[in-house]
N, C-alpha and C positions, 0 to 999 in steps of 0.2 A: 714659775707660778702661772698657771692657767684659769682656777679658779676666780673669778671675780671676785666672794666673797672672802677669798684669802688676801688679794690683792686691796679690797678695801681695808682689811685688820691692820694692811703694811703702809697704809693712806693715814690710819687712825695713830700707830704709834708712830707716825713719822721717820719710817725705814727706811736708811740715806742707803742702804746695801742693793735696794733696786733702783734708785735713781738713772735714770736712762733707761734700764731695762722696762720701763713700761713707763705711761702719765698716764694722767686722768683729767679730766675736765667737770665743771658744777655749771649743770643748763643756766639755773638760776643767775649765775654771774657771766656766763657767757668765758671763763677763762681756766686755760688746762694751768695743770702745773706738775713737777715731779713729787715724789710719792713722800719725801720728804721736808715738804713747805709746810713752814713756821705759823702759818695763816688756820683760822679755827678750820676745823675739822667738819666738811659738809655733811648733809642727813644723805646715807645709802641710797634710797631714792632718785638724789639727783646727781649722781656721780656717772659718769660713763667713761670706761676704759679704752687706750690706744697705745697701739704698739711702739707708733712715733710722735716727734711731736709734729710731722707734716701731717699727716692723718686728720690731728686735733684740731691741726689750721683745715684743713680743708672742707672739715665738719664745722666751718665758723668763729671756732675759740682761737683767742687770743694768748699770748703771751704772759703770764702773775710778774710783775715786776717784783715783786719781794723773792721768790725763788730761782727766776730765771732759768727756767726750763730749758730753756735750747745751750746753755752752755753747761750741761754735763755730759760725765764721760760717757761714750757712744758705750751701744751694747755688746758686751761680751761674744755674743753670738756671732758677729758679723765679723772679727778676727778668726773666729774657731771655725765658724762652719765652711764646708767644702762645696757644698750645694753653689744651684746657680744664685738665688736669692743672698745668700753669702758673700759672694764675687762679688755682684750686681753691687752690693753696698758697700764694699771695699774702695769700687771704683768711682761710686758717686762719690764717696770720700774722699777721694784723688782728686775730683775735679775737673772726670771725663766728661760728664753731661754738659758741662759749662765751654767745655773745649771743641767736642766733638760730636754734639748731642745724641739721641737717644740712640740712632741709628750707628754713631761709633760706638756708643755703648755696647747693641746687641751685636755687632760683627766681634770684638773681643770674647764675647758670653759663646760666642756661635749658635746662637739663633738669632730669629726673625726678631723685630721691635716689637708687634703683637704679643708672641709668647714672652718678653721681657715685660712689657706693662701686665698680662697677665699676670704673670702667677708674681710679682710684686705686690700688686693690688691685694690680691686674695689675701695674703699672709700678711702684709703691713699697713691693709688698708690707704695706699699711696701711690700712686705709679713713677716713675724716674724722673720727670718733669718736678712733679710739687714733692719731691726728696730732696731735690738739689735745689728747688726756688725756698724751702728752710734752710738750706746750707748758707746759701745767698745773704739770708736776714741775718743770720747769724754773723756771716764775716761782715755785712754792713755795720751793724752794731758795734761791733768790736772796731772797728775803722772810725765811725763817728764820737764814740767816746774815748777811743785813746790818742788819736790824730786828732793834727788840726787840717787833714787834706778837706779842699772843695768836696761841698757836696758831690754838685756833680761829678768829679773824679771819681771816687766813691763809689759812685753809683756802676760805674763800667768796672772800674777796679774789685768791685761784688762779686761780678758776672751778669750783671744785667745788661741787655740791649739795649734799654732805651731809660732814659731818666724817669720818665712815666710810670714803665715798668715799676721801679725802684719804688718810686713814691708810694706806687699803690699797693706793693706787696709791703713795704713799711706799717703804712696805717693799719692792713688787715692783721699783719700779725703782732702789731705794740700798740694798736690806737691810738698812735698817734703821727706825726710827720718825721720824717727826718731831722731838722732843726730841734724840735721839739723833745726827740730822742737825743741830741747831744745835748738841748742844755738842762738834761734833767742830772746831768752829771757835772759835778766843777770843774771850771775851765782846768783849775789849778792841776788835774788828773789826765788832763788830753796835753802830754807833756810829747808824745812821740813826734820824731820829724825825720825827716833824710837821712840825718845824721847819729841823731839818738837811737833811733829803729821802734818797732812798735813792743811798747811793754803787753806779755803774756800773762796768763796765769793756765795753765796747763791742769784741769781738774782731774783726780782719781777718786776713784771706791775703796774705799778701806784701808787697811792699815799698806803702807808704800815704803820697801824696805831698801831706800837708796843710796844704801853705801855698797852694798854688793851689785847695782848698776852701775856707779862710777867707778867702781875697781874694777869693772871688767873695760869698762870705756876708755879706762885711764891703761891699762895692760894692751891694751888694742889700739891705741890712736897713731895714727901717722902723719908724721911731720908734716906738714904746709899746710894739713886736711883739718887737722884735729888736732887739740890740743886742751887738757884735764889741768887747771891750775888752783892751788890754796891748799887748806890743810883740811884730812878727814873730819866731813860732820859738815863742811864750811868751802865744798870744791867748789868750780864752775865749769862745765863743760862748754866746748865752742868748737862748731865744726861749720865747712862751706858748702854748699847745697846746691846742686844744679838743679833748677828747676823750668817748666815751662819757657815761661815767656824772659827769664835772668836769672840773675845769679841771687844764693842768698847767704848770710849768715846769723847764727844761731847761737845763741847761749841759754845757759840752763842751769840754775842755782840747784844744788843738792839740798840745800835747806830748806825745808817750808816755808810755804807764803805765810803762816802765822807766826809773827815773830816770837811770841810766847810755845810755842814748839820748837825746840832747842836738838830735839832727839834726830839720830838718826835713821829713825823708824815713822813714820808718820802716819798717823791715827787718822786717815780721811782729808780732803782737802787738795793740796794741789801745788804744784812745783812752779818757781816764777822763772820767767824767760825772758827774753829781748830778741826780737830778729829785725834784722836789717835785710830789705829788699830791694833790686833793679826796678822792679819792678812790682806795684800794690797788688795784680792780679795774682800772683802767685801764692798771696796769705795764707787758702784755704788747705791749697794741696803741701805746703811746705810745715803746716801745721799738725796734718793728717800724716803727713812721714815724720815728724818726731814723736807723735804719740807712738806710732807702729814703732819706732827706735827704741822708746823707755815704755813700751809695754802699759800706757797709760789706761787702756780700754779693760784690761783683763779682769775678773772676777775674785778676787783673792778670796773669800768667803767659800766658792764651791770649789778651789784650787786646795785651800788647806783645811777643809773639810775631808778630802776625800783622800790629799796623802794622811793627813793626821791620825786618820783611821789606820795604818799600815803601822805595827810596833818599829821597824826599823825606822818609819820616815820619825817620826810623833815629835823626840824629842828634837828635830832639825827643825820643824816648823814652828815649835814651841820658841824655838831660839830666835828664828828669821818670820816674823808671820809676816804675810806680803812679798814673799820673797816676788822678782818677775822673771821671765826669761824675756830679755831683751830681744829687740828684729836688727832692724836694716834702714836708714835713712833711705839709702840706694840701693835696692835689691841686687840691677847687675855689679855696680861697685861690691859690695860684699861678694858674690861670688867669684870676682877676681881672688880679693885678697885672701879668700878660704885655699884658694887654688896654688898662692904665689910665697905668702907668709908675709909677716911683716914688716922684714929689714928689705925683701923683693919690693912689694908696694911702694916705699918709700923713692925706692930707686927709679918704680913706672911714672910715679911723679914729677919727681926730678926732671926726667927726660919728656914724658910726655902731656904730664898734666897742662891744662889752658892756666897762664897766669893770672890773678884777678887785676882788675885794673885800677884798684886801691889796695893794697895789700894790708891786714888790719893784723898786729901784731907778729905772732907767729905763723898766720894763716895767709898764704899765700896764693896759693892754686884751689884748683877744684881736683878733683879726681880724675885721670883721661877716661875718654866715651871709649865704651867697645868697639866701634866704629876705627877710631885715630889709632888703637893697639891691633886692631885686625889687619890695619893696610901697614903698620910699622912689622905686624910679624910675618907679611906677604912679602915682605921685601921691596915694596910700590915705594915711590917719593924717593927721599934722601937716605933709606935703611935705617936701620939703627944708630941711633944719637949715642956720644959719650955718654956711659952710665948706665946703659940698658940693663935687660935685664935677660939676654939674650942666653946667657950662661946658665941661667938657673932653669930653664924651661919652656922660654918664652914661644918657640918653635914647637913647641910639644902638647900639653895639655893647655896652656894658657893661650896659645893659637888658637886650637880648636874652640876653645870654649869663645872670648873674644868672636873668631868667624860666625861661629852661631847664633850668639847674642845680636852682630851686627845686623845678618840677614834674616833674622827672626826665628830661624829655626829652634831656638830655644828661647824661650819667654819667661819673666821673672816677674811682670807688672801685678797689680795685687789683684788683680783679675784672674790669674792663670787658672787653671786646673791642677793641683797639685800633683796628682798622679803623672799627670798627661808630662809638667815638665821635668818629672823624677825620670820617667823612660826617658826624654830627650837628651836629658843630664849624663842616663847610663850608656847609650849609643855615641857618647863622645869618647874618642880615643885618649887613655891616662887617666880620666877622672876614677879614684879609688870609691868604693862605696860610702867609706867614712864620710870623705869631703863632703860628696855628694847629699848626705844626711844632715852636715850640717847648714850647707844652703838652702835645705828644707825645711830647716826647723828656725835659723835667724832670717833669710833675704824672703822665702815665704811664708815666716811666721805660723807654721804647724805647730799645735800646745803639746802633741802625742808623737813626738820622734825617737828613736831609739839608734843609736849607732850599731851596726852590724858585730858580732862580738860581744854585745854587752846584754849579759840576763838579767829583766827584770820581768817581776810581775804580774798579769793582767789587769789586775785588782788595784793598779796605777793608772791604769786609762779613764778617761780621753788626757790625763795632765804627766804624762811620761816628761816631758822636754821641763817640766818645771820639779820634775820630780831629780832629774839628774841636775838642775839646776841645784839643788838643795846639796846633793851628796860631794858636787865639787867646791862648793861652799865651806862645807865640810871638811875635808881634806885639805883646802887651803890655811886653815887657819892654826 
């Protein structure tokens, strides 16, 4: 939607199907909100459109407490698109700018910091800075009403530098203070701690059909890493997460947050979760790789619009609407295990995976770094450990791939170039095309992948990967 005038009509009937994809803001009250806020419907006149909600802050609006605009699902675009603008918001997603700032930003994009705040600006109205200082407010929020951490912890556990910082970007974008923003919430609700972890609520667009993401999750998990427990309708996923600054772990109810949603389909709304972290900094970026995991950002509206249109797809998506195509917590971890299979992986753990230094049920280890498998298939250190996996490959395409990964020559982060690491993927000695298609369509999340050998249609693009998502849905049942 580009029109404005269309974009008001989707303000007036309260269209939760653009939620994220666009806000709005009412001069007269000084405050944005998404397109789908419960709140009377302002006169055209004084409505002004943004792409983001940094934009809307940055033009002076504030936050609608009744819709909470900053916690819906991010836009569709910014998984799909290939462009630099695309990247660029991937990564602020990740929690480069906060890491590395702008200037590691644009060395990953390969350009200047200039052309990166450019052409952001132009098209989001925002430049990298006040993208990631809403990201900021956002994990504050989320830390101050579900924690009972110090403020001030909080405030660096954000991303912010300085407490002042914190403060002031609080009031500008909730009017009010930090304090003031926890106790607008009951205490009874900021239950998370050390040991409980921080309760989630994981927002989607439209109908979320996740029982064919936990059956893929659950066909896929590897012992120590992962592990799919309870009965369909009623699983929990829970895997261990290497992130930045520690280690994390994650669970993920298959059921809806609304307890009166029983279905395994879910009509809008949002999946509940728990993570536990070493570390609070890691919140933002450990939250942005499990959406990219369960495909939480995707558009399901223009996804089964456009197979449903195809007489072969129609009646699959009639069956599944929402279906997703799942990613990658770990982009390089998945393109191991694409490489190795799953009874191998199990084995690289075994031997090489880092143990956690709590070990919380079945979850033991982390996944080994490309890095610790590069110098074990070089033969460096003590060789190969009991258990390896030296027989199935490990000298062969899982070498190569591993060396690459370690020394950067092939890159996975959600910045990449898609293109750029498809050729570096194919310049690896052993990797088949197949493989290779499918660490481009799960580790970097392409919606239009096609595996080599298989015809499909035009008239399925740009949503091919969710399109085959459908037909092996199909076939399994």
């Amino acid at each position: 939607m580009t029109d404005q005038d269309t974009r008001y009509e989707a303000v007036r009937s309260r269209d939760a199907r653009f939620d994220g994809e666009f806000f709005f803001a009412v001069e007269t009250t000084g405050i944005y909100c998404r397109p789908s806020c419960p709140a009377v419907t302002p006169k055209r006149r004084n409505v002004r459109f943004f792409a983001t909600a940094a934009a809307a802050q940055g033009s002076g609006f504030r936050a609608c407490r009744r819709c909470r605009p900053d916690a819906v699902p991010g836009s569709a675009d910014w998984n799909a698109r290939a462009d630099v603008v695309g990247r660029a918001m991937r990564l602020i997603g990740d929690g480069v700018v906060d890491r590395e700032g702008v200037t590691g930003l644009a060395v990953r994009l390969g350009y200047s910091a200039r052309q990166v705040q450019r052409q952001l600006t132009a098209e989001l109205g925002a430049g990298p800075v006040a993208l990631a200082r809403a990201q900021r407010a956002h994990t504050a929020r989320v830390l101050l009403q579900t924690t009972g951490l110090p403020v001030t912890e909080i405030a660096f556990a954000s991303g912010f530098a300085s407490v002042r910082q914190f403060n002031d970007t609080v009031r500008t974008v909730y009017a009010t203070t930090p304090t003031g923003l926890r106790a607008a919430v009951r205490a009874t609700r900021r239950t998370a701690t050390p040991s409980a972890g921080i309760p989630l609520r994981l927002a989607h667009r439209g109908p979320y059909h996740a029982g064919a993401v936990f059956d893929l999750l659950r066909r896929e998990a590897v012992a120590g890493v992962e592990e799919v427990s309870g009965p369909p309708g009623g699983r929990t996923y829970r895997r261990t997460l290497r992130l930045p600054y520690g280690t994390g772990i994650v669970a993920v109810d298959e059921r809806a947050g609304d307890p009166g949603r029983a279905s395994a389909v879910h009509p809008g709304g949002w999946l509940d979760a728990r993570l536990h972290l070493t570390d609070p900094r890691d919140l933002t970026t450990a939250v942005q790789r499990l959406r990219r995991l369960l495909d939480l950002d995707s558009d399901p509206y223009a996804v089964d619009e456009r197979l449903g249109a195809d007489p072969r797809l129609a009646p699959l998506v009639a069956a599944r609407p929402g279906l997703r195509a799942p990613g990658a917590a770990d982009p390089e971890e998945y393109a191991v295990r694409a490489v190795v299979g799953r009874a191998a992986a199990e084995r690289l753990v075994r031997a090489y995976g880092k143990a956690l230094d709590a070990p919380c049920g079945t979850l033991t280890h982390l996944f080994p770094e490309p890095a610790v498998l590069a110098q074990a298939g070089s033969g460096a250190g003590s060789g190969p450990r009991p258990g390896s996996v030296a027989e199935s490959g490990f000298e062969g395409p899982l070498g190569a791939l591993t060396a690459a990964l370690a020394d950067g020559t092939v890159r996975l982060d959600p910045g990449v170039d898609r293109d750029d690491a498809q050729e570096a993927l194919l310049a690896l000695p052993g990797l088949d095309a197949r493989t290779i298609a499918e660490i481009r369509a799960r580790a970097l999340g392409d919606p239009d992948v096609v595996p080599p050998g298989v015809d499909v249609p035009d008239t399925w693009r740009p949503w091919r990967t969710y399109a085959l998502h459908h037909l092996r849905a199909a076939e399994e049942r």
